[in-house]
C-alpha positions as CSV (number, residue, x, y, z in Angstrom):
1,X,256.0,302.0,102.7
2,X,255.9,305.3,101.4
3,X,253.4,308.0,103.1
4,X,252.2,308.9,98.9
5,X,250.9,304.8,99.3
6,X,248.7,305.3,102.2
7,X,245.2,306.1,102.5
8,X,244.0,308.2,105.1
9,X,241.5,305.5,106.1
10,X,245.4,303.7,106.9
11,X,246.4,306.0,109.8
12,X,245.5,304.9,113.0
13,X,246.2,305.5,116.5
14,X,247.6,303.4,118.9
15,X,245.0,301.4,120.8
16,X,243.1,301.4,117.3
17,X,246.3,299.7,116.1
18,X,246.2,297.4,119.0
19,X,242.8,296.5,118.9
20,X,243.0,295.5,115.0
21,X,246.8,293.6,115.0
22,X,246.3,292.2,118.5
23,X,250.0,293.9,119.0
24,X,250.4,295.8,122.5
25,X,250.9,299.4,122.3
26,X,254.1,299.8,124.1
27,X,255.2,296.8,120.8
28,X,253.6,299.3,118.5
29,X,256.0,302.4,120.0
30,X,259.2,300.7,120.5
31,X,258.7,299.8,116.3
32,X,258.2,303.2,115.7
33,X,261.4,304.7,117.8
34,X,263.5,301.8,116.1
35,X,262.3,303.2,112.8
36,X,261.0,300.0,111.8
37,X,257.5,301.8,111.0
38,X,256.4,305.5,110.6
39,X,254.9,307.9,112.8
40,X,252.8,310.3,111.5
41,X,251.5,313.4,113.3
42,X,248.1,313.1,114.7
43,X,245.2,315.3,115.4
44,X,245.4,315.2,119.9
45,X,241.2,314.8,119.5
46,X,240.1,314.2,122.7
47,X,239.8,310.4,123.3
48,X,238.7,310.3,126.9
49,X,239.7,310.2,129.9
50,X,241.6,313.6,129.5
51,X,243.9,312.4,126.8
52,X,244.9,313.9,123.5
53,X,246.2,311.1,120.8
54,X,249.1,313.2,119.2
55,X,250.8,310.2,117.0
56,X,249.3,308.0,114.4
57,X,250.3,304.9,112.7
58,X,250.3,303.7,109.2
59,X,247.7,299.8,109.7
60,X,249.2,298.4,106.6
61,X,252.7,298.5,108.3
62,X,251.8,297.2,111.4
63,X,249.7,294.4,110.5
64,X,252.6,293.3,108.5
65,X,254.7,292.8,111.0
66,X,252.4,291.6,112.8
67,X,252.3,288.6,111.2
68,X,256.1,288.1,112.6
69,X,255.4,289.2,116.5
70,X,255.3,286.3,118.8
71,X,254.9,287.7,122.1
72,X,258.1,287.2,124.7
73,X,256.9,284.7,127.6
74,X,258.0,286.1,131.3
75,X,259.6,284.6,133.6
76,X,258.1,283.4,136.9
77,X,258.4,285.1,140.1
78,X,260.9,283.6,142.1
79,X,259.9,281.9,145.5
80,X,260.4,283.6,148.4
């Protein structure tokens, strides 16, 4: 998708992202640094707690691959 094909209503943040796909953040990142989606330089408002959101996302990218992410089962703790 090209950045001239987004809204600015389409660049979200992270947990925004998450809350709207159902994708988990650290999903949403490792996309991002495999190149599989864009990242696109925030604003860092404050969000709470402290923290400054310095990355947004493009929601029309995400959700599409969202429709492809099943989420990997983990394994059982082994008994001791």
């Amino acid at each position: 998708m090209k950045p001239a094909e987004l809204y600015p209503e389409d660049l979200v943040f992270e947990h925004e992202a998450t809350a709207a796909t159902g994708v988990p953040g650290p999903v949403i990142r490792q996309w991002a640094r495999r190149n599989k989606i864009q990242r696109f330089p925030g604003d860092g408002r404050p969000a709470g707690q402290g923290h400054g959101y310095k990355v947004m996302y493009a929601l029309p990218e995400i959700a599409e691959r969202a429709l492809t992410y099943r989420p990997t089962p983990q394994r059982a703790p082994k008994a001791a």
